[in-house]
C-alpha positions in Angstrom: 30.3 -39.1 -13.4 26.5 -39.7 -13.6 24.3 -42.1 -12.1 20.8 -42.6 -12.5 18.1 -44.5 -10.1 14.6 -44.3 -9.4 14.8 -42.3 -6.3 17.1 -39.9 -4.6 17.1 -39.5 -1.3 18.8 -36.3 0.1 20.2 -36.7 4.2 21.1 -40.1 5.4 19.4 -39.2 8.5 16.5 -41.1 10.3 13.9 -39.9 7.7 15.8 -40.4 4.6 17.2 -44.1 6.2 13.9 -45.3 6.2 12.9 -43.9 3.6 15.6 -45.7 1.3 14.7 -49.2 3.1 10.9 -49.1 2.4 11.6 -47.5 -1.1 14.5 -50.2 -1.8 11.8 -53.3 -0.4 9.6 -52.3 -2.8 12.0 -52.8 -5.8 13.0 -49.3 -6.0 16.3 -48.2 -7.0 17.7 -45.9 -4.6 20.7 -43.5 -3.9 21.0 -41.4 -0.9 22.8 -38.4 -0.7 24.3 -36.3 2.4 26.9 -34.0 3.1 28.1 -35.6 6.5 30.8 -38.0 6.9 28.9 -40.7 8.8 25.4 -41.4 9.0 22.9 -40.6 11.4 25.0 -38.3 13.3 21.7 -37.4 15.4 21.0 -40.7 16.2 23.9 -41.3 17.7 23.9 -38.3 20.1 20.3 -39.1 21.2 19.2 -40.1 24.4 22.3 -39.6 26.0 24.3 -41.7 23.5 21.8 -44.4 23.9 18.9 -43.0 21.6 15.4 -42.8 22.6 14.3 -44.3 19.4 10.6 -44.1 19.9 7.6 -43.9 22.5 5.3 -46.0 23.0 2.8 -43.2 23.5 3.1 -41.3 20.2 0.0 -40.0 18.8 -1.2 -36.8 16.8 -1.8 -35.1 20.2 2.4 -35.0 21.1 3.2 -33.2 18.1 2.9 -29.3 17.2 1.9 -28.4 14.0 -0.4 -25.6 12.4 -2.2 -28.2 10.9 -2.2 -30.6 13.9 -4.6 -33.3 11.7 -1.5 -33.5 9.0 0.5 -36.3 10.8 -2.2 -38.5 11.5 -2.0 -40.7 8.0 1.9 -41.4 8.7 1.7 -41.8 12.3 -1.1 -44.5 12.0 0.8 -46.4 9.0 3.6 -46.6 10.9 3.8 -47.4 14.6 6.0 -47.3 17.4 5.4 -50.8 17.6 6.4 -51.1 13.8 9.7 -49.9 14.8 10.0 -51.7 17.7 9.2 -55.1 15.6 12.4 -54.2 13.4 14.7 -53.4 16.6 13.8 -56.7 17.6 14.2 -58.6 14.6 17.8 -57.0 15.2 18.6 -58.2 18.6 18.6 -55.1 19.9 18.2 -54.9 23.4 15.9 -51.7 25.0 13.7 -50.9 27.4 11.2 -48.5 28.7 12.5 -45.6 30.8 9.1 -42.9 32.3 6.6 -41.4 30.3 6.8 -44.6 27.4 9.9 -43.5 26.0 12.1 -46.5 24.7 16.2 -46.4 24.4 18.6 -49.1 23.5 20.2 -50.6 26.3 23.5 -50.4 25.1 24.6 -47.8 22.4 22.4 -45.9 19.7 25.1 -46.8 16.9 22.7 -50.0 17.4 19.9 -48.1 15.9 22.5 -46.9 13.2 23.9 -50.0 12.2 20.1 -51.9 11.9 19.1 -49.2 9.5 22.3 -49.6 7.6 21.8 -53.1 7.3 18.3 -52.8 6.1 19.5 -50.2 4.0 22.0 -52.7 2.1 19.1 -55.7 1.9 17.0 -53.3 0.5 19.6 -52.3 -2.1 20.2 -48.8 -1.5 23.5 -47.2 -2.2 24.7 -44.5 -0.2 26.8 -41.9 -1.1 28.8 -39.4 2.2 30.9 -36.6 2.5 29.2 -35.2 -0.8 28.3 -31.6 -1.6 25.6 -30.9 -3.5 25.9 -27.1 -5.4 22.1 -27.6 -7.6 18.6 -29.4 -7.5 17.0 -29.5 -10.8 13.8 -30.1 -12.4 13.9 -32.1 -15.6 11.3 -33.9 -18.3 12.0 -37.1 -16.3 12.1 -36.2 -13.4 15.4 -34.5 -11.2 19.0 -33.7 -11.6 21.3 -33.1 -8.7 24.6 -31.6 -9.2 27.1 -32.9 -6.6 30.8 -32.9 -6.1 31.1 -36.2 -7.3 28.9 -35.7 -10.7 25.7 -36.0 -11.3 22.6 -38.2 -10.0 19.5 -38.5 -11.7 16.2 -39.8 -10.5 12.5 -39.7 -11.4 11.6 -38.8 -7.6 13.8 -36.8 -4.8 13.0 -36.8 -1.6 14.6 -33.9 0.8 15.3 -35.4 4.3 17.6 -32.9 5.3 15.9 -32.0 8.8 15.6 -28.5 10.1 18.0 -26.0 12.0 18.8 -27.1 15.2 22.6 -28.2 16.1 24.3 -26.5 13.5 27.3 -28.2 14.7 25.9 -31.0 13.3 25.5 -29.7 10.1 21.9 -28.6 10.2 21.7 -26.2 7.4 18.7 -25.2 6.5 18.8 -26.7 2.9 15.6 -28.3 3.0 13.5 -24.5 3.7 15.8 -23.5 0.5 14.8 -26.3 -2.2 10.9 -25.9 -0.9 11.2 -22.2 -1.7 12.6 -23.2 -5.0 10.2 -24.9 -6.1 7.5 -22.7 -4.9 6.4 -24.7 -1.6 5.5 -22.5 1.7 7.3 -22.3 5.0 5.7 -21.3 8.5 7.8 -19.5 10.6 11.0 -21.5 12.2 12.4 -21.0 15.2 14.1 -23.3 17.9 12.7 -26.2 19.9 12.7 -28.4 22.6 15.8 -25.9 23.8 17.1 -24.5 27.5 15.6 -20.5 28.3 17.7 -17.7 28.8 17.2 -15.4 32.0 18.2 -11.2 31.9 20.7 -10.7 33.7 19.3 -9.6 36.9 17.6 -12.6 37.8 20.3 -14.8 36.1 22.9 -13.2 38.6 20.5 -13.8 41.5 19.8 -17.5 41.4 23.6 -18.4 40.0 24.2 -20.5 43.0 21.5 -22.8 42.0 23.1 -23.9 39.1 23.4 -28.0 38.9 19.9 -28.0 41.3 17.5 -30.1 39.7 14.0 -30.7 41.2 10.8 -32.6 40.5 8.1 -29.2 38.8 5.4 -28.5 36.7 6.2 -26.0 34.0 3.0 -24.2 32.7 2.5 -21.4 29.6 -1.3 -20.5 29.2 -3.1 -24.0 29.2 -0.8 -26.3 28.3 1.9 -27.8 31.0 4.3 -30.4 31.6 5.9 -32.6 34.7 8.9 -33.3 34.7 12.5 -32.3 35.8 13.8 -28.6 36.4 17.4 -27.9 36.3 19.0 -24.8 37.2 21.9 -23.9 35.2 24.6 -21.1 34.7 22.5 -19.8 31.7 19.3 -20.1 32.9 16.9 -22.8 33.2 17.0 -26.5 31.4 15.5 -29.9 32.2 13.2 -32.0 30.1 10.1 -30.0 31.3 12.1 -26.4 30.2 12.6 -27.8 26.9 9.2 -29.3 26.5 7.1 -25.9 27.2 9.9 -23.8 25.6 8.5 -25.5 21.9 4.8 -23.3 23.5 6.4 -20.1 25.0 6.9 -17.2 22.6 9.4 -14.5 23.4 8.3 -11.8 26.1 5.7 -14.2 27.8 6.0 -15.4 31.3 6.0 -19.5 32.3 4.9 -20.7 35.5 7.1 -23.1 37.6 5.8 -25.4 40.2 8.6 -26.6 42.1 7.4 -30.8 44.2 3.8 -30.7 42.4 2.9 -33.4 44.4 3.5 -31.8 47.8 1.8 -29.5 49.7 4.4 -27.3 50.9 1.9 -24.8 52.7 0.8 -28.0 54.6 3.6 -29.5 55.0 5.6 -25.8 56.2 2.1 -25.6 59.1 3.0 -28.8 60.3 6.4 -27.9 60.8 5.7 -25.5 62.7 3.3 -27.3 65.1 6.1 -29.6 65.6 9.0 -27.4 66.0 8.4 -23.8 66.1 12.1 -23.2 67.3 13.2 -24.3 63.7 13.6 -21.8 60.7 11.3 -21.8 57.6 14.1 -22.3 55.8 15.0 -25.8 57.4 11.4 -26.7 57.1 11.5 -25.8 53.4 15.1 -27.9 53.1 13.2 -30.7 54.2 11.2 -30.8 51.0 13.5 -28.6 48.6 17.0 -29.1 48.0 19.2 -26.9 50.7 20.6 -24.0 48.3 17.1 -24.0 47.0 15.3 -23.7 50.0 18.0 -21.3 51.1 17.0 -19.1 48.1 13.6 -19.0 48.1 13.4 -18.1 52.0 16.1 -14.9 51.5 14.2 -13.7 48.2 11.0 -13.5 50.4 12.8 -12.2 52.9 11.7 -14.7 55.5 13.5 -14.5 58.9 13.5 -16.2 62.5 11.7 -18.9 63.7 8.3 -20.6 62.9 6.8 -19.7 65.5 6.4 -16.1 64.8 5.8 -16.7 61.5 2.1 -16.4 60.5 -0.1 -18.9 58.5 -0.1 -16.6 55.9 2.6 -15.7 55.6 3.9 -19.6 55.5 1.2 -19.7 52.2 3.1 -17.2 50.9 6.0 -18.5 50.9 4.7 -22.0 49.3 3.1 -20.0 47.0 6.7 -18.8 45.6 7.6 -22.2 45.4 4.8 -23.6 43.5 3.1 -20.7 41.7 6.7 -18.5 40.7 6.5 -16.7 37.3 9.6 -16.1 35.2 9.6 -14.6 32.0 12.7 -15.5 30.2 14.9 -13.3 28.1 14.9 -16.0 25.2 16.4 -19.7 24.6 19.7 -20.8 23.7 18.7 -20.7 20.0 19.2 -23.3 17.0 22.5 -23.9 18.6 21.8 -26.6 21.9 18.0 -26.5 20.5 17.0 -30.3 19.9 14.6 -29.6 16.9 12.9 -26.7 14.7 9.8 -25.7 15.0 7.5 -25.3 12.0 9.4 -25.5 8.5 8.0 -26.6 5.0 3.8 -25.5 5.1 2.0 -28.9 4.8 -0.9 -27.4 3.0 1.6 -28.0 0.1 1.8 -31.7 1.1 0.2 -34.5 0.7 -0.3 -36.5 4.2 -0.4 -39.7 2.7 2.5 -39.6 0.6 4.5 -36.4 2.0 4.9 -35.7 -1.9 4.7 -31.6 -3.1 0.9 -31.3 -4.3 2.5 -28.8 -7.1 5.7 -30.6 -7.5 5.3 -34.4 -9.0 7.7 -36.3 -7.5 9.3 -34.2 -5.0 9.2 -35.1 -1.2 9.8 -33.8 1.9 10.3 -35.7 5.1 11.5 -35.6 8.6 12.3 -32.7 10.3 12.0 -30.0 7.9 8.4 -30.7 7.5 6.4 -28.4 9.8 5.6 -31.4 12.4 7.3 -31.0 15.5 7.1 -33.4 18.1 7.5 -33.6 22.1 10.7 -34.5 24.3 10.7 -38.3 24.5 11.2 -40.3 21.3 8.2 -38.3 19.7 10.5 -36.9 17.0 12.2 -40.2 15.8 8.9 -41.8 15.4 7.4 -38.8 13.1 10.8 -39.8 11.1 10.3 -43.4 10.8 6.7 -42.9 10.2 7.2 -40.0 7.6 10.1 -41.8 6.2 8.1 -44.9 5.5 4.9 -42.5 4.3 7.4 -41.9 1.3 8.9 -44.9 0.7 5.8 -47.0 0.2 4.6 -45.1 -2.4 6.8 -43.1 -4.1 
């Protein structure tokens, strides 16, 4: 079997969905590939089932990259509120949860279906549960050899996404067909993913597991607020995974737990109220019990407020709110959300996404070397580098 078209697509993710639809609007002829049995698998685990399709906030400065001015061209070609006109157009109902990130009301097989749709009035073909064994360069253009024949295009693109979830079937095939045709890769390694704690310290706050509390996670200059969750591997919680995509292996973070209260104030006064009270029910007052319980015996706080020094109540607030922990590493490609770094973009064109050395081979998504923050950021940089390809390959 051989079929011929003027673009293959390669992973019927988000990237390589939209890349088919603009491609297919603009008369192309289109065929995507993928090994998986249904599309969009990572669409429809998203955002809790529900997909937190975009944010309303994305911008060059919520995305990672060692050439942070690459994304810009895609980015500002296509929008958040591009994407959100097309969800619309769909009926699909969303709204806004904190921080601008937006997520179907309902089910993210919403998201899947509308792209599938737009994939069919576009007149793309879509081929799943297909293996491909070979890429190929020919005189017009590429071969791919695949366990249902052979498909032949003028331009491929590689949408294939990065490392993370192999469970998913992330396998890395993108880093291997850059490298084959002579493309650079930055180092990879897992994002947006919960820390690992030695042993020691892991055995010492087990009972916390399941807490979650308000915190500010910092590494070096850059932080993030949001939640902090204790669990029985170490820690987790959207501000975790956001600086864990920052912290390199044998650095410490900084964890602020209620960055809007001030516990040393707030312990003082609780001790000109009620000096026959413990520190640790003044601290429950703020933190959750088993927390506050924790903190208090690991500083080895005893009896009541009353003979407990000023400073000494600083101190302890200062545990809370200024407590450094150096993780042991993350949970790896395995729970990790996204990779970091991937396919070098000095070998890409920003406006297209097409290989400066290769004519007519494009990479998109994931596997590019643009990494994006918790919160929708990583579904835009797929819509908008899907559509960067499609509209002008």
């Amino acid at each position: 079997m051989q079929r011929k078209s003027d673009v293959i697509v390669i992973g019927a993710g988000a990237a390589g969905m939209m890349c088919a639809i603009r491609a297919g609007q603009r008369g192309r002829s289109v065929t995507v590939l993928d090994h998986a049995r249904a599309p969009g698998e990572k669409i429809r685990i998203s955002g809790g089932g529900r997909c937190n399709f975009t944010n309303v906030n994305a911008g060059p400065k919520n995305f990672l990259s060692a050439n942070p001015h690459f994304c810009k061209s895609a980015l500002a070609r296509f929008t958040p509120a591009d994407f959100v006109a097309m969800v619309d157009r769909h009926g699909i109902a969303w709204h806004e949860k904190t921080l601008g990130q937006l997520f179907c009301d309902n089910s993210a097989k919403e998201i899947i279906f509308m792209l599938l749709d737009e994939m069919r009035a576009a007149g793309a073909a879509w081929h799943l549960g297909i293996e491909i064994s070979s890429v190929e360069k020919t005189e017009s253009g590429f071969r791919v050899s695949t366990s249902e024949g052979l498909f032949e295009a003028s331009s491929l693109v590689i949408a294939t996404g990065g490392r993370s979830i192999p469970k998913m079937g992330a396998t890395g095939f993108a880093y291997r067909i850059a490298e084959q045709f002579g493309l650079a890769l930055t180092e990879t390694r897992p994002g947006l993913v919960p820390v690992t704690l030695d042993p020691i310290l892991l055995e010492s706050i087990a009972p916390l597991s399941g807490i979650s509390a308000p915190a500010e996670i910092s590494h070096g200059k850059t932080s993030f607020r949001e939640a902090l969750l204790f669990t029985h591997r170490g820690l987790s919680g959207p501000a975790i995974l956001q600086i864990s995509s920052y912290w390199r292996e044998g650095d410490a973070i900084t964890i602020d737990i209620e960055p809007d209260v001030d516990i040393a104030a707030h312990l003082k006064k609780a001790k000109q109220a009620n000096g026959r009270q413990s520190a640790q029910t003044a601290l429950g007052e703020i933190l959750p019990k088993r927390l506050a319980q924790y903190i208090v015996e690991r500083e080895g706080v005893s009896g009541n407020m009353a003979d407990l020094s000023d400073k000494l109540l600083t101190k302890l607030a200062d545990s809370v709110q200024n407590w450094s922990v150096r993780p042991s590493g993350s949970e790896g490609y395995r729970t990790a959300e996204v990779t970091l770094g991937g396919i070098d973009t000095v070998g890409l064109d920003s406006r297209s996404m097409q290989a400066k050395s290769v004519s007519g081979l494009y990479f998109i998504g994931e596997c590019v070397d643009v990494t994006g923050w918790l919160g929708g950021y990583n579904f835009q940089w797929a819509w908008a580098s899907g559509f960067a390809a499609g509209e002008t390959l």
